[in-house]
C-alpha positions as CSV (number, residue, x, y, z in Angstrom):
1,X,-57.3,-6.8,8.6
2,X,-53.0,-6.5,9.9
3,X,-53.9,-5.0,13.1
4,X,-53.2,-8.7,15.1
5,X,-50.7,-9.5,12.1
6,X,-46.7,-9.6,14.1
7,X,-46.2,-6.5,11.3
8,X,-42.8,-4.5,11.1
9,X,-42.1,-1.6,9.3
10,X,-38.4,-1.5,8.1
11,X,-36.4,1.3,5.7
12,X,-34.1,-1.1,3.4
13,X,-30.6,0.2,1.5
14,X,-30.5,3.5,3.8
15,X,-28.2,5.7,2.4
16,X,-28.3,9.3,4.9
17,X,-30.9,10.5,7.1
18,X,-34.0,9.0,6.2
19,X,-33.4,7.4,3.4
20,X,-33.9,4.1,2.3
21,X,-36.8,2.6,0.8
22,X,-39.9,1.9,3.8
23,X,-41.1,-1.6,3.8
24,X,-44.2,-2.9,5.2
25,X,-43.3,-6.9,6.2
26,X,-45.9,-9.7,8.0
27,X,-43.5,-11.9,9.6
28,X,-47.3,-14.7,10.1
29,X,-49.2,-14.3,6.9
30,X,-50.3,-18.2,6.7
31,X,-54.0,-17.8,6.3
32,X,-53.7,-14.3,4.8
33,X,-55.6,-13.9,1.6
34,X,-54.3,-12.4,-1.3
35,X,-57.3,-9.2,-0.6
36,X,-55.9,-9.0,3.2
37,X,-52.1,-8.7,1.5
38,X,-52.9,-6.0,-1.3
39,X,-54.7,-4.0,1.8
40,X,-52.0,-3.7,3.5
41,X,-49.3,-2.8,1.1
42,X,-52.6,0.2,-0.1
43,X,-53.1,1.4,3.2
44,X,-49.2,2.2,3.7
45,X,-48.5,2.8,0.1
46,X,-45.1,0.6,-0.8
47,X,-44.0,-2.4,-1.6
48,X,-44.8,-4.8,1.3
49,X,-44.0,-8.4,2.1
50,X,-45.0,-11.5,3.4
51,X,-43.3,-14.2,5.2
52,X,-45.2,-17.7,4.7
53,X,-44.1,-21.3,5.2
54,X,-43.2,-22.9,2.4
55,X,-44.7,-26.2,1.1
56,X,-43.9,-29.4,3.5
57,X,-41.0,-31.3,2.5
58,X,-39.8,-28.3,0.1
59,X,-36.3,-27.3,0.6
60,X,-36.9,-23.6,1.2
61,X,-36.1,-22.2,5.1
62,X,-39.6,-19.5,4.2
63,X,-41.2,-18.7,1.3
64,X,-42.3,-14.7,0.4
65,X,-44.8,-13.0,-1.2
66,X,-44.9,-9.5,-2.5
67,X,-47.4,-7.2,-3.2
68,X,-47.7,-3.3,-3.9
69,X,-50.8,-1.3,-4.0
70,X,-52.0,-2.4,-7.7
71,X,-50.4,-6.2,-7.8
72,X,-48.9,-8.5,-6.6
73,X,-45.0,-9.0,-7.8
74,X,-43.4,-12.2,-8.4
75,X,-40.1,-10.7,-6.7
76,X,-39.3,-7.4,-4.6
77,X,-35.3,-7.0,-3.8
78,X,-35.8,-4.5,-1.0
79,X,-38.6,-6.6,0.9
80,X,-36.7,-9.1,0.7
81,X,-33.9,-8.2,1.9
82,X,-35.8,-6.3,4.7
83,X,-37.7,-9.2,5.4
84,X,-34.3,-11.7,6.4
85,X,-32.7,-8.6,8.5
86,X,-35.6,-8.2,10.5
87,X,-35.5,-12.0,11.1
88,X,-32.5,-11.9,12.0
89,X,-33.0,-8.9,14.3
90,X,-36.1,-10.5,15.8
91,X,-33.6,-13.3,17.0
92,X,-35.9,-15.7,14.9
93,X,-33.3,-17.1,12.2
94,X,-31.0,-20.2,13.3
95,X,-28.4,-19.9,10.4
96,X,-27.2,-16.8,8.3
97,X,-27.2,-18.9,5.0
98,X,-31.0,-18.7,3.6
99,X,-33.0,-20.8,0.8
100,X,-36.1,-18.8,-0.3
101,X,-38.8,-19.4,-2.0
102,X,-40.6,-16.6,-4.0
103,X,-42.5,-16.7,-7.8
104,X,-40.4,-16.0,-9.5
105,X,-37.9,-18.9,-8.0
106,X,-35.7,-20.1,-5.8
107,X,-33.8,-16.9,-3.8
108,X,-30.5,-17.4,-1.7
109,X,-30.1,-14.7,1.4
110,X,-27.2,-14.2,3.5
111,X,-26.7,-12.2,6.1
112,X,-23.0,-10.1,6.4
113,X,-23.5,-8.4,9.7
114,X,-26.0,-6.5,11.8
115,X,-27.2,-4.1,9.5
116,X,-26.5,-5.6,6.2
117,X,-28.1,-8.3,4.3
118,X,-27.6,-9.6,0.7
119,X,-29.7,-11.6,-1.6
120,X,-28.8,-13.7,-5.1
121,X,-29.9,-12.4,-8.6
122,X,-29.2,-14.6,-11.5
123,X,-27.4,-13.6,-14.3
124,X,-28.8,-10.3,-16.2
125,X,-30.0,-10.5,-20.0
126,X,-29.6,-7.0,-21.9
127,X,-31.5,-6.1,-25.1
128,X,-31.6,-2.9,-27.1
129,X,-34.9,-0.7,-27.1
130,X,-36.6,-0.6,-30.6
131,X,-35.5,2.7,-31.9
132,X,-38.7,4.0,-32.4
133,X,-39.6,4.0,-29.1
134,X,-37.0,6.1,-27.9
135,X,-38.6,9.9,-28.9
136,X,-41.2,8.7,-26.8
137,X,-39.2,7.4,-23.7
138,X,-37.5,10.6,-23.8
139,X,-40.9,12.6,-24.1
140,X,-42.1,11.0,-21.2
141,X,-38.9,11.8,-19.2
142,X,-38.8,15.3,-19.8
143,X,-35.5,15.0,-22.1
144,X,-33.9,15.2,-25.2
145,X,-31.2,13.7,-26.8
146,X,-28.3,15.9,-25.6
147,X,-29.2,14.8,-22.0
148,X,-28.0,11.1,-23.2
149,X,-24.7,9.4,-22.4
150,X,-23.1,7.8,-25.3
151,X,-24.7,4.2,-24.5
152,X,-27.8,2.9,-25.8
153,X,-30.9,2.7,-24.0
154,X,-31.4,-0.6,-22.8
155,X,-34.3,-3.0,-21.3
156,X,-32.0,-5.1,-18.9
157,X,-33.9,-7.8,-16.7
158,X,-32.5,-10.2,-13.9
159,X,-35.7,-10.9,-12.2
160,X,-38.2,-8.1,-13.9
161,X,-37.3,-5.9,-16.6
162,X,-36.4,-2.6,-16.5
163,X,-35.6,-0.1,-18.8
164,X,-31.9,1.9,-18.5
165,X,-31.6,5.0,-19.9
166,X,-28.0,6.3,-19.7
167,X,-27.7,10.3,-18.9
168,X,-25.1,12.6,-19.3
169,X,-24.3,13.8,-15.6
170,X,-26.4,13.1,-12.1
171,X,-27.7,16.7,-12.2
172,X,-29.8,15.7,-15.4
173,X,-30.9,12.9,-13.3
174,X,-31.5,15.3,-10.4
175,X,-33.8,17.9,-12.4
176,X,-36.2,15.3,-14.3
177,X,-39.1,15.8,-14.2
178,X,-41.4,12.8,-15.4
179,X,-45.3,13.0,-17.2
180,X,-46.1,10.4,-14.9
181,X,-49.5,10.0,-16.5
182,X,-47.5,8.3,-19.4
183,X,-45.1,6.0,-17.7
184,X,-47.7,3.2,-17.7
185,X,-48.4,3.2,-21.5
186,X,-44.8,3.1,-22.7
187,X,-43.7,0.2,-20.4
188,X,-46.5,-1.3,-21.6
189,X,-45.1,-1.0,-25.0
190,X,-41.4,-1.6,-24.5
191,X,-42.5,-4.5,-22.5
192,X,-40.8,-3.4,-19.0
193,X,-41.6,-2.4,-15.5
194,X,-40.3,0.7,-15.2
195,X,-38.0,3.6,-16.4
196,X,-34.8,3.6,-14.8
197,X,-32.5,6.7,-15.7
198,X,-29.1,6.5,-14.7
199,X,-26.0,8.6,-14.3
200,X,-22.5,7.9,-13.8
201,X,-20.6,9.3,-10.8
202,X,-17.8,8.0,-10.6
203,X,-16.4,5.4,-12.8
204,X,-13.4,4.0,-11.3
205,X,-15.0,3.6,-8.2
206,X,-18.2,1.8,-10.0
207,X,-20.5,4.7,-8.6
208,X,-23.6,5.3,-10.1
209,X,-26.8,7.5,-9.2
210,X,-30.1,5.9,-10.6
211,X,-34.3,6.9,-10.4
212,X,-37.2,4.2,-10.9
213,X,-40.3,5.3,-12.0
214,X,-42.7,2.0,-12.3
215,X,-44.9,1.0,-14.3
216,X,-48.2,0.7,-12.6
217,X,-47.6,0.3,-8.6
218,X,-49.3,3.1,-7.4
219,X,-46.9,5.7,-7.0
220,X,-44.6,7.4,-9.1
221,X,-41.6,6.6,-7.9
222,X,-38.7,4.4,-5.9
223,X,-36.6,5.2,-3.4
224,X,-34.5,2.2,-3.8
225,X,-35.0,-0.6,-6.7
226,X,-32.8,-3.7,-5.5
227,X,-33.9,-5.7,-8.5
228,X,-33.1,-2.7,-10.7
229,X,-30.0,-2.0,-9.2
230,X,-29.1,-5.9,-10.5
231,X,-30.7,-5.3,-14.2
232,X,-28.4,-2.1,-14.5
233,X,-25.2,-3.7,-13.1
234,X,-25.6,-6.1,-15.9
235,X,-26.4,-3.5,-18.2
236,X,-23.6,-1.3,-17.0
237,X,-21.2,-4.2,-17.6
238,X,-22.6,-4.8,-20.9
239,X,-21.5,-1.4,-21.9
240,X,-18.2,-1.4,-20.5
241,X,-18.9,0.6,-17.4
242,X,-17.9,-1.8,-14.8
243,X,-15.9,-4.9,-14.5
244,X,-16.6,-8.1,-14.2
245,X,-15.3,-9.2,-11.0
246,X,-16.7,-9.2,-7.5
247,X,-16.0,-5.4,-6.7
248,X,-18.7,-3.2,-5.5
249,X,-20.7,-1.5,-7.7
250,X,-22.9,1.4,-5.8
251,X,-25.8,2.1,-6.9
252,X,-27.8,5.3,-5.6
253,X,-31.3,6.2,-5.4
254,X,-33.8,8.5,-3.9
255,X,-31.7,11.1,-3.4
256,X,-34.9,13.6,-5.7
257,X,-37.5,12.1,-2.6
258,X,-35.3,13.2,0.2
259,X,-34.7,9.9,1.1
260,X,-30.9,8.9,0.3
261,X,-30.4,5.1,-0.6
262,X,-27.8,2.7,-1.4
263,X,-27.6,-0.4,-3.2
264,X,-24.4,-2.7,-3.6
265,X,-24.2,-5.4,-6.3
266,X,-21.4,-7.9,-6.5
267,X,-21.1,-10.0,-9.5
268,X,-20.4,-13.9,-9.3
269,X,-17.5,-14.8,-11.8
270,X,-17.0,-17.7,-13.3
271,X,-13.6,-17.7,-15.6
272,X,-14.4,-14.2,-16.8
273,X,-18.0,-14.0,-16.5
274,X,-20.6,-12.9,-14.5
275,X,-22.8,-15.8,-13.7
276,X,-25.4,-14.1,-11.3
277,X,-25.0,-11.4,-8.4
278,X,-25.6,-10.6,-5.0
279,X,-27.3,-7.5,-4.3
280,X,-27.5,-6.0,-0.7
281,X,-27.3,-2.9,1.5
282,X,-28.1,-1.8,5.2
283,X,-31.6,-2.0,7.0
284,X,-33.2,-0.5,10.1
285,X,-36.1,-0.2,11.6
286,X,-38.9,2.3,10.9
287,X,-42.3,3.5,12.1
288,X,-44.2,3.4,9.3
289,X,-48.4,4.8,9.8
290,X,-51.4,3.1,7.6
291,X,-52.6,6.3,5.1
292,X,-55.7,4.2,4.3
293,X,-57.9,1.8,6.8
């Protein structure tokens, strides 16, 4: 099914020893059908991508698809950015300046040195949860209301939605302890994704700790959520928790897997506002093994 595919196994926005979240990516899938794609992301377990050409005469240097082991996705941050470093490492990119094409749209890459690539997000859109769906967010989390920060719990989307729930300290963040069995239902609901809890760290810096638990992708949780990371930077800024202007805002993840992670998001600004963002962060190789034939 892979086992002649030119497949690479790569652990995108490592934080610490590893950390970062794996990555399955065909650099040849032309031909592959969308069965042959979903059994590969199933028989490792993550997200996985797929480097195809794009349409003749299109604009696009590749196109990418994405799947994980229930569906496909119309967008994946961290295969993406996994996919254009190990390009680039391969010695197989002419140019570090990248036009993508993926479902959900046009995708700019670029890459800022050996180990680091970053990718475009458009601007975020923020909306308040219905408030009578929060007793059951917190329920599902484990929580209660004294475990909130002072901000309101947000869906926030750039690319797919996700839903922000602000807590009151990292080791709250730490110590949750999900009902994973009802994560499904109540995205389903609030119309997002995936919970994504988050924690402040250190403000002044624009450091933030963060967990993603998906909706329905086959496992529980993230280790890193690039197209998270990009809702909550919005969502962050919407709530006064970071500036607008192109400083760094660190997000981390997967520290609860054992698997440390780190995400950077830079906004574009345009006289005052954020117009989009870049999100990046460090790559390396990894040796993934198939859990499934």
């Amino acid at each position: 099914m892979f086992e002649n595919r030119d497949l690479h196994f790569v652990s995108v926005f490592y934080g610490g020893p590893n950390g970062g979240n794996p990555a399955p990516i065909v650099l040849d899938a032309d031909g592959m059908s969308d069965a042959d794609m979903q059994q590969v992301a199933r028989a490792f377990g993550h997200e996985s991508g797929f480097v195809i050409s794009p349409p003749a005469g299109a604009d696009y240097d590749l196109a990418l698809r994405f799947w994980v082991p229930n569906h496909e996705m119309s967008m994946c941050g961290h295969a993406t950015v996994g996919a254009i470093w190990l390009l680039q490492h391969l010695g197989r990119l002419e140019k570090d300046h990248l036009d993508i094409l993926t479902k959900s749209g046009r995708v700019q890459a670029r890459i800022l040195d050996a180990e680091s690539v970053e990718i475009s997000q458009p601007a975020g859109t923020i909306e308040p949860v219905p408030s009578d769906d929060i007793a059951e967010i917190l329920s599902v989390l484990g929580i209660a209301e004294r475990h909130l920060a002072p901000f309101p719990i947000q869906n926030a989307c750039t690319s797919r939605v996700k839903t922000l729930v602000p807590l009151a300290s990292p080791d709250i963040l730490d110590n949750l302890q999900p009902d994973y069995t009802r994560v499904e239902a109540i995205c389903t609901r609030i119309g997002s994704t995936g919970l994504y809890p988050y924690a402040a760290v250190d403000r002044a810096e624009q450091v933030f700790d963060a967990r993603q638990f998906p909706q329905s992708s086959g496992y529980p949780e993230d280790a890193a959520t690039g197209i998270a990371a990009a809702a909550l930077s919005f969502g962050l800024l919407a709530n006064g928790l970071v500036e607008a202007s192109p400083r760094t805002i660190t997000i981390r993840q997967g520290r609860a897997m054992f698997r440390p992670s780190e995400i950077s998001v830079r906004f574009n600004v345009d006289h005052g506002q954020a117009t989009g963002c870049w999100l990046g962060g460090r790559v390396r190789m990894d040796g993934g093994e198939a859990t499934a034939a």
